[in-house]
CHARMM-style PDB file with segment names, atoms N, HN, CA, C and O in Angstrom:
ATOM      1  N   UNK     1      10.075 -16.652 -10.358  1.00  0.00      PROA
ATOM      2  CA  UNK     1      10.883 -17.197  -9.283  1.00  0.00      PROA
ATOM      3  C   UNK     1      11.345 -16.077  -8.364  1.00  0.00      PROA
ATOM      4  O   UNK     1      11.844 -15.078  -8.882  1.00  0.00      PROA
ATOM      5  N   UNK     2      11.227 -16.155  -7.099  1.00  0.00      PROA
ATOM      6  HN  UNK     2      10.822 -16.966  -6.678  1.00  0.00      PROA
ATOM      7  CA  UNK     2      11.650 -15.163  -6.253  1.00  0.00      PROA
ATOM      8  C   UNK     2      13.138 -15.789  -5.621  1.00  0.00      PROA
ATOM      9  O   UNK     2      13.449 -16.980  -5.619  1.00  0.00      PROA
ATOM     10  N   UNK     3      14.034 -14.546  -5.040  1.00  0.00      PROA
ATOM     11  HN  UNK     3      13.782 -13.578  -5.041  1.00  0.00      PROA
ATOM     12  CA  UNK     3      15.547 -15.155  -4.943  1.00  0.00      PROA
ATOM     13  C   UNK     3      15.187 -15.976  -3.409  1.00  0.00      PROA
ATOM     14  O   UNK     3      15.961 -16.795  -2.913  1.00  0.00      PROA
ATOM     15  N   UNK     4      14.256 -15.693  -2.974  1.00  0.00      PROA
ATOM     16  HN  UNK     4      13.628 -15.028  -3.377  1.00  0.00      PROA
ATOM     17  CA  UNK     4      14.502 -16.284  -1.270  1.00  0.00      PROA
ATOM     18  C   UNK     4      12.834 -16.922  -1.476  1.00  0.00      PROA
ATOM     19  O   UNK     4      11.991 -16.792  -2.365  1.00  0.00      PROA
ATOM     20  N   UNK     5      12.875 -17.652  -0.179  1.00  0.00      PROA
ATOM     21  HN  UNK     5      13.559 -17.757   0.543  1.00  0.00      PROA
ATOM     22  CA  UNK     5      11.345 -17.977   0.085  1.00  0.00      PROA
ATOM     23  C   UNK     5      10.753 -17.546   0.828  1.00  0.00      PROA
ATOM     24  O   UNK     5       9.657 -18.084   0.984  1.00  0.00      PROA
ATOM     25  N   UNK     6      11.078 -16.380   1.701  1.00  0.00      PROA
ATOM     26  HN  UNK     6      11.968 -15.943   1.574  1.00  0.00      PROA
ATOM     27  CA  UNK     6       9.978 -15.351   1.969  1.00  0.00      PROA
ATOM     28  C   UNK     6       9.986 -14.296   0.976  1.00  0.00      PROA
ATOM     29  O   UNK     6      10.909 -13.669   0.456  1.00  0.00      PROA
ATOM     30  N   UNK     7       8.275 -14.242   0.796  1.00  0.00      PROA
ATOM     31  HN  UNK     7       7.525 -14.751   1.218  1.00  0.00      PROA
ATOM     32  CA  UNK     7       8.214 -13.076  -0.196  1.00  0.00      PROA
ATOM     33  C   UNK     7       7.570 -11.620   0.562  1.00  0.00      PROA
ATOM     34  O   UNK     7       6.527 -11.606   1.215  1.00  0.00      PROA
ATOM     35  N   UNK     8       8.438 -10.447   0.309  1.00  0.00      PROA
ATOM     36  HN  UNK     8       9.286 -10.458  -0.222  1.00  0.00      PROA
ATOM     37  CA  UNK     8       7.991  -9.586   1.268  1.00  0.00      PROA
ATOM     38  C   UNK     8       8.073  -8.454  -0.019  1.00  0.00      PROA
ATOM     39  O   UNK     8       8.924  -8.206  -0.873  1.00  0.00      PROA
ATOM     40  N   UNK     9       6.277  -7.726   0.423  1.00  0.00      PROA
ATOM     41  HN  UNK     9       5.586  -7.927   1.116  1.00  0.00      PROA
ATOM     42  CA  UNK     9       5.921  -7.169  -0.618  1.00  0.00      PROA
ATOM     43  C   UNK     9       5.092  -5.438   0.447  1.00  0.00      PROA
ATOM     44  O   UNK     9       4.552  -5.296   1.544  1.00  0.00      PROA
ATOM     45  N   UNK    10       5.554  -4.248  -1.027  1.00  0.00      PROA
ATOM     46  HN  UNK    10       5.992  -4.363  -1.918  1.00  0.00      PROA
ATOM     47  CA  UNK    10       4.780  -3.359   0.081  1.00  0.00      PROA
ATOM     48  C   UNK    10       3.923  -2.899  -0.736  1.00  0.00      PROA
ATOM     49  O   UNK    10       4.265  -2.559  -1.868  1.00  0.00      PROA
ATOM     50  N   UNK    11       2.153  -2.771  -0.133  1.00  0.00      PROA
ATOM     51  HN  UNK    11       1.875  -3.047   0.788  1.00  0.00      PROA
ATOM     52  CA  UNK    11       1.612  -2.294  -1.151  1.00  0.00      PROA
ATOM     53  C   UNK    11       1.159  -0.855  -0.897  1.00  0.00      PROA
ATOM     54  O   UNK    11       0.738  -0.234   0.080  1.00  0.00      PROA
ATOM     55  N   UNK    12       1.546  -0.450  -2.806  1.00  0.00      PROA
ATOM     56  HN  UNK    12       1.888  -0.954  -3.599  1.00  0.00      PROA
ATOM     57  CA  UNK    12       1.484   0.769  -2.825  1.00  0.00      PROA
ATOM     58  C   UNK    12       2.259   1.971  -2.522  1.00  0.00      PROA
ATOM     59  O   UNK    12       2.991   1.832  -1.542  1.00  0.00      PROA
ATOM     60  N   UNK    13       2.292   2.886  -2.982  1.00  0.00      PROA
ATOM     61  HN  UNK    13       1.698   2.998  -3.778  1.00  0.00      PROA
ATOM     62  CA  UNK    13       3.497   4.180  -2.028  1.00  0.00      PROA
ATOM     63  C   UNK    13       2.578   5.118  -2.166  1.00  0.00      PROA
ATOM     64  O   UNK    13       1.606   5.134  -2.920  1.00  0.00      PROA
ATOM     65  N   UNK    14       3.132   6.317  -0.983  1.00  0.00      PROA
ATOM     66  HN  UNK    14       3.922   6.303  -0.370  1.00  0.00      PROA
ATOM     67  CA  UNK    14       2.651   7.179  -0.320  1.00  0.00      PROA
ATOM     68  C   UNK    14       1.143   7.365  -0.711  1.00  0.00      PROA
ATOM     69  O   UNK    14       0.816   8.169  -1.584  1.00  0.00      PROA
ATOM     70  N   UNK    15      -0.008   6.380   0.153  1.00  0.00      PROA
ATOM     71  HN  UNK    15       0.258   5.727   0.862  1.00  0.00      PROA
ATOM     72  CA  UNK    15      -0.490   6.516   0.208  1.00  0.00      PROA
ATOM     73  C   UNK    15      -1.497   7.517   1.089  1.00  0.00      PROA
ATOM     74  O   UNK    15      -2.638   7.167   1.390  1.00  0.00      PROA
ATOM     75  N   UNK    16      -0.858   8.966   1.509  1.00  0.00      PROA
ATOM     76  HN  UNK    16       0.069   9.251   1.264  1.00  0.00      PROA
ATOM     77  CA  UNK    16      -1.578   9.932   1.974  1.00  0.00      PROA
ATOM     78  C   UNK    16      -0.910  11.036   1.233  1.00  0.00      PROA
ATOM     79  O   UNK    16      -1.004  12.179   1.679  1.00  0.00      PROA
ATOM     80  N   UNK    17      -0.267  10.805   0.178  1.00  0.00      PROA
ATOM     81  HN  UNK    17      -0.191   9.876  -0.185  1.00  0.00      PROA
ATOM     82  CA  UNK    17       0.056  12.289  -0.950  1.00  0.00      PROA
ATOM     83  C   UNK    17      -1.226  12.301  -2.065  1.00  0.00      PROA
ATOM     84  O   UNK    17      -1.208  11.851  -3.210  1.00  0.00      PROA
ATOM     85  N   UNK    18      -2.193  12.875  -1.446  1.00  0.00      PROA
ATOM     86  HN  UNK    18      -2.207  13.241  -0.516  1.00  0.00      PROA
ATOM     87  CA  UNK    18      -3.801  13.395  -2.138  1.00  0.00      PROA
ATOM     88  C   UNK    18      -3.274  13.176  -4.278  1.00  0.00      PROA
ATOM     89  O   UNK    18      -4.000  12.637  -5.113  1.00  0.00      PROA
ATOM     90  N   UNK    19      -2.214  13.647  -4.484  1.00  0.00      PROA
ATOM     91  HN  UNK    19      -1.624  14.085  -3.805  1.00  0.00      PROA
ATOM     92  CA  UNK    19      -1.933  13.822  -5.669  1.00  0.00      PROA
ATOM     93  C   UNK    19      -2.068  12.375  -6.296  1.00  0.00      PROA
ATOM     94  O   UNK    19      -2.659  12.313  -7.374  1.00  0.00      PROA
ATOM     95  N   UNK    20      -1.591  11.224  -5.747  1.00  0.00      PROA
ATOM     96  HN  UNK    20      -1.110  11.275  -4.872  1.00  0.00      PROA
ATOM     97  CA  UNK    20      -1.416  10.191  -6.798  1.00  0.00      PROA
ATOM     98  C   UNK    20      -2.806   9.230  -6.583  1.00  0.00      PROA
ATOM     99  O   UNK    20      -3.071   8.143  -7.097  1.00  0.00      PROA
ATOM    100  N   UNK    21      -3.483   9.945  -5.751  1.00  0.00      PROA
ATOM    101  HN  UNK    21      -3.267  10.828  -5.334  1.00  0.00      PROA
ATOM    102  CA  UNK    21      -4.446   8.894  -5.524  1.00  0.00      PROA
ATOM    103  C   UNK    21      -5.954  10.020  -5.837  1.00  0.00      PROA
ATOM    104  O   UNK    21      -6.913  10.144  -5.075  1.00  0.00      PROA
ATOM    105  N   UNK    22      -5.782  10.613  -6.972  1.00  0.00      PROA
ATOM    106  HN  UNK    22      -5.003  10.512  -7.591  1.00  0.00      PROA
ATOM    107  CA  UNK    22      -6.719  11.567  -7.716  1.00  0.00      PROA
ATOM    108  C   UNK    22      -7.488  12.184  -6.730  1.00  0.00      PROA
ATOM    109  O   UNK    22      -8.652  11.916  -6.433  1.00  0.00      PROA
ATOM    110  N   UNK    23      -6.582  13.227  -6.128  1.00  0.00      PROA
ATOM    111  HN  UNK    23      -5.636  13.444  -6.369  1.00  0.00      PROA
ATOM    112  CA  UNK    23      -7.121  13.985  -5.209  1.00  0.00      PROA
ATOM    113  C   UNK    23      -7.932  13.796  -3.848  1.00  0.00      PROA
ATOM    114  O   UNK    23      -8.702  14.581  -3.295  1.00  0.00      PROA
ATOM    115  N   UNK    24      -7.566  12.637  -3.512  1.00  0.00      PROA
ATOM    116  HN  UNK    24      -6.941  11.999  -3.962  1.00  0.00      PROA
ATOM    117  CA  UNK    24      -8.760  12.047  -2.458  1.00  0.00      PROA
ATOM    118  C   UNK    24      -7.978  11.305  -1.648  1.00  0.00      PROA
ATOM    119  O   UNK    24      -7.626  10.384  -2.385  1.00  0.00      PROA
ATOM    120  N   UNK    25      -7.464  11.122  -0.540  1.00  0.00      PROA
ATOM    121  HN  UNK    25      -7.751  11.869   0.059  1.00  0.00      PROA
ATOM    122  CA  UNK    25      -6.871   9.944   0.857  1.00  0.00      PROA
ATOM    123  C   UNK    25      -8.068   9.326   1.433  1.00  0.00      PROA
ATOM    124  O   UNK    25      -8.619   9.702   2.467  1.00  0.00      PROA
ATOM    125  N   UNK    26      -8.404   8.417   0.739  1.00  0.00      PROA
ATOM    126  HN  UNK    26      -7.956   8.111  -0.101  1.00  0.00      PROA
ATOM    127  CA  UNK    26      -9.204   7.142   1.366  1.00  0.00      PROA
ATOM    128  C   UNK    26      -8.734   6.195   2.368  1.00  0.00      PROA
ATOM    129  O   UNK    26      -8.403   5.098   1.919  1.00  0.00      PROA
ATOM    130  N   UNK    27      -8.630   6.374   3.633  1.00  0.00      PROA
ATOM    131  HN  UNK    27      -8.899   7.265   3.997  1.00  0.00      PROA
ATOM    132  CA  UNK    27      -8.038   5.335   4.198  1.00  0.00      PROA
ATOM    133  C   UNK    27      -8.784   4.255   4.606  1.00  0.00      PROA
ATOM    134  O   UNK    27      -8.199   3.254   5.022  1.00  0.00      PROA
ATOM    135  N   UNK    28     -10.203   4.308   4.541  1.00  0.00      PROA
ATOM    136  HN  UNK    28     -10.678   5.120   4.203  1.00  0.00      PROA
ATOM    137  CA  UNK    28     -11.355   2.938   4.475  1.00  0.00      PROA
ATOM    138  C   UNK    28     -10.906   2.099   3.365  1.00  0.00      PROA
ATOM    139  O   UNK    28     -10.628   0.901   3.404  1.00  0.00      PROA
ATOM    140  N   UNK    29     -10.880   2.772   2.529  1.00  0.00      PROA
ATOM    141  HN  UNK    29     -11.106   3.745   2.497  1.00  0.00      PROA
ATOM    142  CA  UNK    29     -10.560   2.322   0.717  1.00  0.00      PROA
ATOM    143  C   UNK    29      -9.529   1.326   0.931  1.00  0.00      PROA
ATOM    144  O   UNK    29      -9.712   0.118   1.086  1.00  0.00      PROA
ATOM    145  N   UNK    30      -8.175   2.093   0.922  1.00  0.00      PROA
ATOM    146  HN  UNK    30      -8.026   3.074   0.797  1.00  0.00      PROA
ATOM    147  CA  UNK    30      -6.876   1.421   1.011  1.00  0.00      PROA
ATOM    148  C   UNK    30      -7.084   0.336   2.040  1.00  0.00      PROA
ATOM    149  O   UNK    30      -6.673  -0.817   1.905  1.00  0.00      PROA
ATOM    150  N   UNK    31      -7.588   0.682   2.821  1.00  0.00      PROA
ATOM    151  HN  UNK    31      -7.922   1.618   2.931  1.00  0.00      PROA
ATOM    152  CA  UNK    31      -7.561  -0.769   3.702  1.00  0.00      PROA
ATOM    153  C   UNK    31      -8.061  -1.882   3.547  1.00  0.00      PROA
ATOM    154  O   UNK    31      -7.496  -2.853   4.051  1.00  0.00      PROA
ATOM    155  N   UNK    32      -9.184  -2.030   2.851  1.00  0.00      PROA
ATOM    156  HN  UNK    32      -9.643  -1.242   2.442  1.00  0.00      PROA
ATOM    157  CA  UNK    32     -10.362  -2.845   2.028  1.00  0.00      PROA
ATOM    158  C   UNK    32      -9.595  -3.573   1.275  1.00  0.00      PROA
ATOM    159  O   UNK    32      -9.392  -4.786   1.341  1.00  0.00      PROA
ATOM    160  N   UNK    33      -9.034  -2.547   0.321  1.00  0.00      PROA
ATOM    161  HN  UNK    33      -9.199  -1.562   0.267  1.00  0.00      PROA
ATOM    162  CA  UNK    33      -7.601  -3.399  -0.660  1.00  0.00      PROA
ATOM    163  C   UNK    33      -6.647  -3.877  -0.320  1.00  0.00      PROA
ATOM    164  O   UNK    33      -5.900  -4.770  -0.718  1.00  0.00      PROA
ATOM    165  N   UNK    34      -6.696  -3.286   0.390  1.00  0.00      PROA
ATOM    166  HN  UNK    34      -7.303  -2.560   0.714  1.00  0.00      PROA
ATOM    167  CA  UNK    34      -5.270  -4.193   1.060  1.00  0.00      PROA
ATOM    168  C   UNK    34      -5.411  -5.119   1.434  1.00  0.00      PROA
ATOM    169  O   UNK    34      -4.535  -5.975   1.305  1.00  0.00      PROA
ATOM    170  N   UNK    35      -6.776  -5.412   2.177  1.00  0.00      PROA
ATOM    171  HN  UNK    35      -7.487  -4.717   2.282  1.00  0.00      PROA
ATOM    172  CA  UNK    35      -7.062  -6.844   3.264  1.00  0.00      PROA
ATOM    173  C   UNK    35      -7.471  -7.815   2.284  1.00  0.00      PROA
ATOM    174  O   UNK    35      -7.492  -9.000   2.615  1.00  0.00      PROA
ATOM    175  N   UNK    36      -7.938  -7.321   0.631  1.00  0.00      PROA
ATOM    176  HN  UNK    36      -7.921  -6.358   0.362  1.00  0.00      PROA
ATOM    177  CA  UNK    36      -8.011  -8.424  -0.571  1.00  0.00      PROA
ATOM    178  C   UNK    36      -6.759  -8.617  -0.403  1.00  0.00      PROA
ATOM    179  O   UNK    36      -6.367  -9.348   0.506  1.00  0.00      PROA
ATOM    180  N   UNK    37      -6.211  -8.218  -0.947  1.00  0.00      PROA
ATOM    181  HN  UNK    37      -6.530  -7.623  -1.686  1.00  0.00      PROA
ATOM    182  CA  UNK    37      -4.573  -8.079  -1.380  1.00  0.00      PROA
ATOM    183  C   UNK    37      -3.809  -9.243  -0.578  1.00  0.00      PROA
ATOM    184  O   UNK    37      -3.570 -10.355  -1.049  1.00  0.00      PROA
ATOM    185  N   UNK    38      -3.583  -8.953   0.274  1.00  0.00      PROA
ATOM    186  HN  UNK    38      -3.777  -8.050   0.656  1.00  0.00      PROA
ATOM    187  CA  UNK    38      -3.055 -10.064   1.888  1.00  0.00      PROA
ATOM    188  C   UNK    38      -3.519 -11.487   1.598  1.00  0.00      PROA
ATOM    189  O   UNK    38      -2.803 -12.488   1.579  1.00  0.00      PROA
ATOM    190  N   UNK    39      -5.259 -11.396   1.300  1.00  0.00      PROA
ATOM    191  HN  UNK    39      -5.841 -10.583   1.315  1.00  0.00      PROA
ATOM    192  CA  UNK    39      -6.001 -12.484   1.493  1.00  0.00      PROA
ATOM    193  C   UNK    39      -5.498 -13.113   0.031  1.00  0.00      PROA
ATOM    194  O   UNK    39      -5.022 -14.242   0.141  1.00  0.00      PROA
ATOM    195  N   UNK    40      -5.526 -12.583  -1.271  1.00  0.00      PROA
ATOM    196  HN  UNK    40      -5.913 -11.665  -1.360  1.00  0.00      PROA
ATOM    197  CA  UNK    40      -5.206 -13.611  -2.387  1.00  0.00      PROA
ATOM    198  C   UNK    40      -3.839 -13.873  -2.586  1.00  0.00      PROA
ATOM    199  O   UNK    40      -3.559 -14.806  -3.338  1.00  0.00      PROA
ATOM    200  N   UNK    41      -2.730 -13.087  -1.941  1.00  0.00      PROA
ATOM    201  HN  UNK    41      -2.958 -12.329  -1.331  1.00  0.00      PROA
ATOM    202  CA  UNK    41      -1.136 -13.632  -1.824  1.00  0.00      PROA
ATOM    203  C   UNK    41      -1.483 -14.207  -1.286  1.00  0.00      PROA
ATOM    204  O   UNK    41      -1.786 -15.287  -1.794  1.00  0.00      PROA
ATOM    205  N   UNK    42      -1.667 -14.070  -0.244  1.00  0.00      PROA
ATOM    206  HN  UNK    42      -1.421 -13.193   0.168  1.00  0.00      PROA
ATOM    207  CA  UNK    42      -1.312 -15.371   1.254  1.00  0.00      PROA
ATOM    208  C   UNK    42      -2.144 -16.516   0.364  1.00  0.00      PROA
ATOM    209  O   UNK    42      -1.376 -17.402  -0.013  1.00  0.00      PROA
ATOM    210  N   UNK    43      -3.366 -16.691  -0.014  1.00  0.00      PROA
ATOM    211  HN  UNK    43      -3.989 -15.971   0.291  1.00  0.00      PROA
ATOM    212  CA  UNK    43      -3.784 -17.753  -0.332  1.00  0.00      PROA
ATOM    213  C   UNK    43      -3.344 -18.590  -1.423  1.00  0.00      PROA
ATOM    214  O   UNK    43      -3.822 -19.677  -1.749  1.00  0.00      PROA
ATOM    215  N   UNK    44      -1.890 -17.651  -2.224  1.00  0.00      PROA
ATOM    216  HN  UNK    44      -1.502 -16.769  -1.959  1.00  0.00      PROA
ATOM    217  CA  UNK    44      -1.771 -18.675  -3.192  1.00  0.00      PROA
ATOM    218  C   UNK    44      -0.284 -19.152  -2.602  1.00  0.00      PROA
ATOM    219  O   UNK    44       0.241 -20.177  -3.037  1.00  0.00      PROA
ATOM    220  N   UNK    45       0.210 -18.516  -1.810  1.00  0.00      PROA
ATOM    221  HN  UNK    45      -0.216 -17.683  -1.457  1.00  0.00      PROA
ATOM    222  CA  UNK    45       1.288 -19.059  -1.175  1.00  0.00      PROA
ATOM    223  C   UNK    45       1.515 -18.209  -0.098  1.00  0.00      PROA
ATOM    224  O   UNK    45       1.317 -16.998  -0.192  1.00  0.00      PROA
ATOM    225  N   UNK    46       2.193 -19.115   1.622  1.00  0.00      PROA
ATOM    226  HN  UNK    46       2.354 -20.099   1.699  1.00  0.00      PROA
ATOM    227  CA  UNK    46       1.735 -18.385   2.664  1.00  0.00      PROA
ATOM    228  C   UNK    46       3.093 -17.361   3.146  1.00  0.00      PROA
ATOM    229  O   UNK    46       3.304 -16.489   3.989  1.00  0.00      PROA
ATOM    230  N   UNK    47       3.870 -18.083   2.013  1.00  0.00      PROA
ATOM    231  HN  UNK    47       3.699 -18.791   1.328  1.00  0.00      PROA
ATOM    232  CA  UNK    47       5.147 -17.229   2.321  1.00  0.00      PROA
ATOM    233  C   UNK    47       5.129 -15.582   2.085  1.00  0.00      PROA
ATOM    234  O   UNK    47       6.042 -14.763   2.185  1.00  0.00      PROA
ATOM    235  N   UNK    48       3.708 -15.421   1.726  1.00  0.00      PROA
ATOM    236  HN  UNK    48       2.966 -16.086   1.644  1.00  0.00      PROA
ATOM    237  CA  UNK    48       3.775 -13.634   1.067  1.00  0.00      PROA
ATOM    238  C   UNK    48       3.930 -13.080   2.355  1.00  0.00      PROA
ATOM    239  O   UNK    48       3.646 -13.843   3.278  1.00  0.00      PROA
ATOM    240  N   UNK    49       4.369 -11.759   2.699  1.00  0.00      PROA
ATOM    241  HN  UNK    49       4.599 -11.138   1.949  1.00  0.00      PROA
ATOM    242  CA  UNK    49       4.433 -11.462   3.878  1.00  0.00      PROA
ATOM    243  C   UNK    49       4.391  -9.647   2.915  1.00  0.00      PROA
ATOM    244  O   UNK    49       5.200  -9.105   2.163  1.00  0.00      PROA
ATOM    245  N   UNK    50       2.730  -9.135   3.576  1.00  0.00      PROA
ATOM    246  HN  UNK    50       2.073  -9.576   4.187  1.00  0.00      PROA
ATOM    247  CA  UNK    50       2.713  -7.736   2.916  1.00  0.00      PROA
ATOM    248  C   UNK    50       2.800  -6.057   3.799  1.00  0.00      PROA
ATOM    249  O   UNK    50       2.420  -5.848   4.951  1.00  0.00      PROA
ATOM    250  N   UNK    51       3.154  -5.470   3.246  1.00  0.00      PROA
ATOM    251  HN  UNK    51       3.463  -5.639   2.310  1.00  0.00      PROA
ATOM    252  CA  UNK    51       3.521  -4.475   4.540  1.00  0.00      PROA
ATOM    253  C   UNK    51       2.508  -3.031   3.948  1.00  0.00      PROA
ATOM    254  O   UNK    51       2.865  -2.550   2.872  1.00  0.00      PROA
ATOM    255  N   UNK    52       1.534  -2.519   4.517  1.00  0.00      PROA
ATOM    256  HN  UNK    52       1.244  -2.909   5.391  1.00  0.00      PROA
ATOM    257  CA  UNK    52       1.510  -0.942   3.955  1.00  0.00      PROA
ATOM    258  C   UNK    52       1.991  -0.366   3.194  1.00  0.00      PROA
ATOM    259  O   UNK    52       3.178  -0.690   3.155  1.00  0.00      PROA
ATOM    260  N   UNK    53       1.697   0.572   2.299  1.00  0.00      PROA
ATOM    261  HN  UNK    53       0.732   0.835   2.330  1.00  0.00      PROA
ATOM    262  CA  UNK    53       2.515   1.229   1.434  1.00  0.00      PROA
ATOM    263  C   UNK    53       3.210   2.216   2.452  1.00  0.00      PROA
ATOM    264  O   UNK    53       2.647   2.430   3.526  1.00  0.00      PROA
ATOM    265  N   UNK    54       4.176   2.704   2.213  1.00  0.00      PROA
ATOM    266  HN  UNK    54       4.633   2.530   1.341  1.00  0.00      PROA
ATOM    267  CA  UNK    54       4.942   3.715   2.862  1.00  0.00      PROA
ATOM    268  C   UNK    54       4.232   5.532   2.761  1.00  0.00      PROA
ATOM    269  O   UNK    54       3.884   6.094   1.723  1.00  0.00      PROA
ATOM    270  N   UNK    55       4.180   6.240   4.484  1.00  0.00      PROA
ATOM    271  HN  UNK    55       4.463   5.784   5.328  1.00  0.00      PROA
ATOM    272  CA  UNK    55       3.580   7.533   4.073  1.00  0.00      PROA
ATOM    273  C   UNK    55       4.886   8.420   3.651  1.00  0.00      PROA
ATOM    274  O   UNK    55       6.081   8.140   3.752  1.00  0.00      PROA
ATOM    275  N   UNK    56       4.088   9.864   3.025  1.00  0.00      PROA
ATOM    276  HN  UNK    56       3.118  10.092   2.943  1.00  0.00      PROA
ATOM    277  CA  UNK    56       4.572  10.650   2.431  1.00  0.00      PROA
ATOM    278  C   UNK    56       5.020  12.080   3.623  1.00  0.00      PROA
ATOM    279  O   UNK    56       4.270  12.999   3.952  1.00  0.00      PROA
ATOM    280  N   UNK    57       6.437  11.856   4.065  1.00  0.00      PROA
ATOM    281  HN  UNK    57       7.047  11.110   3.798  1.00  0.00      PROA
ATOM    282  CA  UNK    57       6.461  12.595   5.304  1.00  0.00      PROA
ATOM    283  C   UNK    57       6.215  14.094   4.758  1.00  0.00      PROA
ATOM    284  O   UNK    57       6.512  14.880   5.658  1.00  0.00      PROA
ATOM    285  N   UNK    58       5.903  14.570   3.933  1.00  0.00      PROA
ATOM    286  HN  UNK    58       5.662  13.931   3.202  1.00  0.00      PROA
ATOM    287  CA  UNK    58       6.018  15.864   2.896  1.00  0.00      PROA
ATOM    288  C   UNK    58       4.260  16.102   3.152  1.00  0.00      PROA
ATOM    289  O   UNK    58       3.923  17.237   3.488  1.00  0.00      PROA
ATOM    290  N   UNK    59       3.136  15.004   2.986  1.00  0.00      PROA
ATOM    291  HN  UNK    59       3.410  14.082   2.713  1.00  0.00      PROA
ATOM    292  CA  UNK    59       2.175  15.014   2.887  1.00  0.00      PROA
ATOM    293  C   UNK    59       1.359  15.259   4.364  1.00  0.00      PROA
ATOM    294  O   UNK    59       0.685  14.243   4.529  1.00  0.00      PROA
ATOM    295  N   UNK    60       1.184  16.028   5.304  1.00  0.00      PROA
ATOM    296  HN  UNK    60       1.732  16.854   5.170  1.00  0.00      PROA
ATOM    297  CA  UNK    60       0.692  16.400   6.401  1.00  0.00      PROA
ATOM    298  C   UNK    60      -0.889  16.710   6.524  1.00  0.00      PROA
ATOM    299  O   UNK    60      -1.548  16.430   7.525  1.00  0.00      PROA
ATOM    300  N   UNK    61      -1.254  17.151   5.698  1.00  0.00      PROA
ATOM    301  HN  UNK    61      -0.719  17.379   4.885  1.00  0.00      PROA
ATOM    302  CA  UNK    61      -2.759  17.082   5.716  1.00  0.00      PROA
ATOM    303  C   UNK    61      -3.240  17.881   4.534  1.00  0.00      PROA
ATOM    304  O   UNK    61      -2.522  18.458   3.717  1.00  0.00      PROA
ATOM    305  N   UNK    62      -4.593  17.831   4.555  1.00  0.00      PROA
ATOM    306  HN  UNK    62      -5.177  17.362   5.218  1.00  0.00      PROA
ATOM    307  CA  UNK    62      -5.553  18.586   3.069  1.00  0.00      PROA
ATOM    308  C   UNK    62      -4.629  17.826   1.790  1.00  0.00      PROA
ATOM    309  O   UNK    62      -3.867  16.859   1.765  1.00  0.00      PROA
ATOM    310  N   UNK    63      -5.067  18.683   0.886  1.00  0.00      PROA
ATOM    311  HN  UNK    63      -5.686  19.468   0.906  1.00  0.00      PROA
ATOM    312  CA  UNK    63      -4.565  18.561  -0.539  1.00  0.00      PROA
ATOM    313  C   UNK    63      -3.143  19.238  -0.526  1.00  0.00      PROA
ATOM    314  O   UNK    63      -3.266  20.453  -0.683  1.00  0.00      PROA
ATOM    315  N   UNK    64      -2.040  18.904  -0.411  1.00  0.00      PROA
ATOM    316  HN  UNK    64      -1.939  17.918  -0.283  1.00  0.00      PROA
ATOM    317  CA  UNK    64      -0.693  18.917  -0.588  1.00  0.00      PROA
ATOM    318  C   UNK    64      -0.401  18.665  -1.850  1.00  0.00      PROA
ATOM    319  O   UNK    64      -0.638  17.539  -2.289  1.00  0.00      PROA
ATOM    320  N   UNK    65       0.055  19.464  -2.516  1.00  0.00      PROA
ATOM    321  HN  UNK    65       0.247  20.379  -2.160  1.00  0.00      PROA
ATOM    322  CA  UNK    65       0.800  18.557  -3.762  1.00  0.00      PROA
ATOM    323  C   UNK    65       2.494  18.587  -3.369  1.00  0.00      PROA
ATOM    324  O   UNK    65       3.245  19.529  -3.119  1.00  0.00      PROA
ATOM    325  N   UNK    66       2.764  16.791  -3.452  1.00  0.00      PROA
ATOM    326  HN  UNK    66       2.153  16.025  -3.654  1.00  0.00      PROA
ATOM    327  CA  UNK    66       4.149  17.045  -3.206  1.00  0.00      PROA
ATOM    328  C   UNK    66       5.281  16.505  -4.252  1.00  0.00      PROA
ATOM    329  O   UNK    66       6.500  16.380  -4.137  1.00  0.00      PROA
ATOM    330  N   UNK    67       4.268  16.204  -5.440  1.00  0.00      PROA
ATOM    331  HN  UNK    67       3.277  16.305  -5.533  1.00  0.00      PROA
ATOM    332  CA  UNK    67       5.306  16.055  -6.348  1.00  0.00      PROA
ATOM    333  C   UNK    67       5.869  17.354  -7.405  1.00  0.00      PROA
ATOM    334  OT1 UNK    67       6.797  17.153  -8.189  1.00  0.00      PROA
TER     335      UNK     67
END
């Protein structure tokens, strides 16, 4: 049961910190998944409402480790 009836969901976190995503920032990738992702919430109810995972303002480019 969710407390409200919009359901607002974010997928994933810092998805451009190279570290949690085994050394590699795919952003073709993540997007692919994501657009499943969208497509089987929304299709089981339209109230899902999904947002990007949030970037890693620490994470600027190459292999950063920022944890």
């Amino acid at each position: 049961d969710w407390p409200t009836q919009l359901r607002f969901i974010s997928v994933f976190n810092e998805v451009n910190a190279s570290e949690y995503w085994g050394w590699e920032i795919n952003p073709e990738s993540y997007a692919q998944v994501l657009s499943k992702l969208i497509d089987l919430l929304r299709g089981s109810d339209p109230n899902f409402f999904v947002m990007n995972g949030a970037f890693n303002a620490s994470a600027r480019g190459g292999k950063v480790h920022t944890g």
